[in-house]
N, C-alpha and C positions, 0 to 999 in steps of 0.2 A: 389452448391454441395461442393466446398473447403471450406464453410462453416460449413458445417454440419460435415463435414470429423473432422474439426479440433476441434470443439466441443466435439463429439462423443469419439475421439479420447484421448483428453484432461481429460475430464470425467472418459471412465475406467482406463486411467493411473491411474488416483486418485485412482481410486476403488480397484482394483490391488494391489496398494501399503501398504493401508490400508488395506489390507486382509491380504496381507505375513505380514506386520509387527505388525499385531493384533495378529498373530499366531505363530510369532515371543516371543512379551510379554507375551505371555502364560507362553513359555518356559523359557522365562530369563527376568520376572519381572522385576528386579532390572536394564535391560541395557537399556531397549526399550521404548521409546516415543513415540506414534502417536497422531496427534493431525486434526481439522477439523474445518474450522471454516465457515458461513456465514453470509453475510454483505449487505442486500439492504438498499438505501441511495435513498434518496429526496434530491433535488437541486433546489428549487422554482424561480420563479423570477428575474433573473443578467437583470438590466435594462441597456441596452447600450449607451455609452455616444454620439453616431451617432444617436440615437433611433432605437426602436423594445427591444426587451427583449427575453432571451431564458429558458428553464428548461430544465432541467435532470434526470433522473430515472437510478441508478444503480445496478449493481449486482457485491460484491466482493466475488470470496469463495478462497479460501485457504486450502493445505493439506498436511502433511506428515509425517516423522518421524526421530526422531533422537537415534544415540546409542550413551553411555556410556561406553566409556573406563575407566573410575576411574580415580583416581588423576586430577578430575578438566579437563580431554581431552574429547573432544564430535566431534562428523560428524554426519550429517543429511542433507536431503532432504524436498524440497518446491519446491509442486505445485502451480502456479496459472493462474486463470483465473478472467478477468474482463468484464466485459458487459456492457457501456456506450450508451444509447440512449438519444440524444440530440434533441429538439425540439423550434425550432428561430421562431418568427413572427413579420411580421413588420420591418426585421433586413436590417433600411437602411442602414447601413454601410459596407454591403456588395452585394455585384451585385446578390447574389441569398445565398439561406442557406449552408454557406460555408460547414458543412460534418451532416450527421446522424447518424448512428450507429457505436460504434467505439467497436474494440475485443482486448484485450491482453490475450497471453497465453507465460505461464513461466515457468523457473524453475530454483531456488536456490541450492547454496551447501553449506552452512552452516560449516566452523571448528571452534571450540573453543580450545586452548591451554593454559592450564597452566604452564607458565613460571617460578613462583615460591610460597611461599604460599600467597602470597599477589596480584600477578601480573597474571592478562591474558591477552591473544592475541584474536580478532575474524578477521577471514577473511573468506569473503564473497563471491564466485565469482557468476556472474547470466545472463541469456541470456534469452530474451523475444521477442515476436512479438507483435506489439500494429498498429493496424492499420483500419483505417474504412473499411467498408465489400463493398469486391470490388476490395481493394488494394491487391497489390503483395507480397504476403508474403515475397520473398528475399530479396524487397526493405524497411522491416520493423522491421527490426534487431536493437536490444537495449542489449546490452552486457557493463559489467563492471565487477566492483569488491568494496566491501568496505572493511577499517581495521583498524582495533579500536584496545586499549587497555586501560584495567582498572586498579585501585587498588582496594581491598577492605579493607576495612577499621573495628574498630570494632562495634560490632552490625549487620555487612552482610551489611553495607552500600558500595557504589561500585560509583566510577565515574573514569571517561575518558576522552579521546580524539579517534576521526575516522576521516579519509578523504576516500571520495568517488568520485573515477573515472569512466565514462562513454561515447561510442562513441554512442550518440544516433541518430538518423535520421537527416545525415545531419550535424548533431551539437557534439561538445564534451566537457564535462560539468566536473570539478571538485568542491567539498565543503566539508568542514569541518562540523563537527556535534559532540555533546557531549553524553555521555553514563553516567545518573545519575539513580539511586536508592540510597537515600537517609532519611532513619526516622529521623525524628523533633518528638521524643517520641514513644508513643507507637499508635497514632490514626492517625499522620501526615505523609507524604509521599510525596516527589520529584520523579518523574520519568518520565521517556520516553513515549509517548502513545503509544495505542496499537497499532504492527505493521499492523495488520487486521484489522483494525477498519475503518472507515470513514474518517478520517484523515492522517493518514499514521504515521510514526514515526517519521520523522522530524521536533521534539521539545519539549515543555515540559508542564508537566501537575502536577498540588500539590493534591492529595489525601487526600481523608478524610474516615475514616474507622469508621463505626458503628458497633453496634451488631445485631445479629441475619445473619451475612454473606451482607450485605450491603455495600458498597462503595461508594463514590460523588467525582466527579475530576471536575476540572478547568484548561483551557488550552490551548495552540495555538498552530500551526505547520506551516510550509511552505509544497506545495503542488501544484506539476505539472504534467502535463499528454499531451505529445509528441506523437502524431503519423501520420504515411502515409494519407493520401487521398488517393480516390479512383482513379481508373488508366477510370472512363466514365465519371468522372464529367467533368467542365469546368476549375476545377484547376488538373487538369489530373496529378494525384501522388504529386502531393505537401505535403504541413505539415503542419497537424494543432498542434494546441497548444493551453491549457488552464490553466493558476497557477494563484494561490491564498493562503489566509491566514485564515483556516478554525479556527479561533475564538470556543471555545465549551463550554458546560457543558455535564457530563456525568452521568449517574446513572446506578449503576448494583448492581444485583444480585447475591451470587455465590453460587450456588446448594448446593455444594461439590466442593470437590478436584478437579474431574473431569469435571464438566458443570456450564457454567458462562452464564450469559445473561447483554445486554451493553446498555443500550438507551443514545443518542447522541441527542444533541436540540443545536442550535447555528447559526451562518452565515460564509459564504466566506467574507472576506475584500481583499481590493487591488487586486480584482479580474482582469485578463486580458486574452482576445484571442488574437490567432497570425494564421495568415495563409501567407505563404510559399510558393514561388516556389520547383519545381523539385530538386533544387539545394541550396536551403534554405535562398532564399534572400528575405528580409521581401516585402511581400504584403501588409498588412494590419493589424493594429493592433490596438484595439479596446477595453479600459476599462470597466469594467461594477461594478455597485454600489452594495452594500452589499447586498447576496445575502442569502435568509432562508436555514439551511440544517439540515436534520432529519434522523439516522441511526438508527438500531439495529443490535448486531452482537452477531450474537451466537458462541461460543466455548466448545468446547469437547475436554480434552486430553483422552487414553485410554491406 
């Protein structure tokens, strides 16, 4: 039931939001952003170095909208929701399959600032619940902040610095991370990958641009995913954990302006689980070998 609640829930926020601020850009075109995106992902085969092996089937969507104040200042909203079903067999490394279904549900608040004509600010603050179904919601509280700043350079080239602080479950994590957009002429491209994408944004990717609306990247990320246990298992509220280094190739499509399409083909490297006491004192922690992963993500701004 606080399953369905929170789904349900989660869902017409989205739908809500995109309604007023679709109706919104009717009126004031030129300020409003809304944007949608989703992201199912294959995670084939992580064979574990205890043996057994597990896969993955996910669902990333993402939603929201941002306004334009002019001179370079922006505020916006992000929803998200994520749906991880995890599937072990054989997995001696652990006294039974350490968790199954895991949920997060978010949201972002997005500022952009320009500081001068060369210089901005982004700060980030965001609070999420990530936790397999089952778990306690209070006890699955993921809250931080990230803040970057770039320059731009000429040609709309842009690069940075950000550090990002978080008290996640149990655990509180800082890291640094760069902010590039970058042309090498008019076909070549350094950038960040997409933040809805199968990989996440944590790192970098070189583009390649053809005609007729085509794109090809190349590129890695770092990439973890922290959440509750369930409060009936045998690790009763513990933490699991899975990061890795999602190696890729990418190919898209872009409609138009507004609608893009992403196919993702690549593996996980330096893959590792972790599971966790109550109180976040490692249990068990368990590498697994490069692993196949296959995404598509749709996008729509409006």
């Amino acid at each position: 039931m606080e399953l369905n609640f929170f789904r349900v829930s989660t869902l017409l926020l989205l739908g809500s939001l995109l309604t007023v601020s679709g109706s919104a850009s009717a009126a004031e075109a030129d300020n409003w952003l809304t944007f949608a995106s989703v992201t199912p992902v294959y995670q084939g085969n992580g064979n574990l170095n205890g043996g057994g092996h597990f896969t993955s089937n996910s669902l990333i969507v993402r939603g929201g909208a941002t306004y334009d104040f002019g001179g370079g200042n922006r505020a916006g909203v992000t929803l998200a929701y994520d749906r991880l079903d995890y599937s072990f067999s054989n997995a001696k490394a652990f006294a039974q399959e350490p968790w199954g279904s895991v949920q997060r549900y978010g949201v972002a608040l997005p500022f952009l600032f320009a500081v001068s004509d060369d210089w901005s600010v982004r700060f980030a603050p965001s609070a999420d619940w990530f936790k397999e179904n089952g778990a306690d919601s209070g006890d699955s509280l993921v809250w931080g902040a990230t803040l970057s700043g770039a320059r731009k350079f000429a040609g709309g080239n842009r690069f940075g610095f950000g550090i990002g602080a978080f008290s996640q479950i149990e655990k509180t994590s800082t890291f640094p991370f760069l902010v590039v957009d970058w042309r090498f002429g008019e076909r070549l491209r350094l950038v960040n990958p997409l933040a809805s994408g199968p990989t996440g944004p944590a790192g970098l990717e070189l583009e390649y641009r053809f005609d007729s609306g085509w794109t090809a990247g190349v590129g890695a990320a770092y990439r973890t995913m922290r959440f509750r246990l369930s409060s009936n298992g045998l690790l009763s509220n513990g933490v699991g954990e899975e990061s890795g280094v999602p190696v890729f190739l990418r190919l898209s499509h872009h409609f138009n302006d507004q609608m893009a399409m992403h196919f993702y083909g690549g593996v996980v490297a330096g893959g590792e689980l972790r599971v966790e006491n109550s109180s976040g004192t490692l249990l068990r922690m368990e590498k697994f070998d490069p692993a196949p992963l296959l995404g598509l993500t749709f996008v729509g701004r409006f």
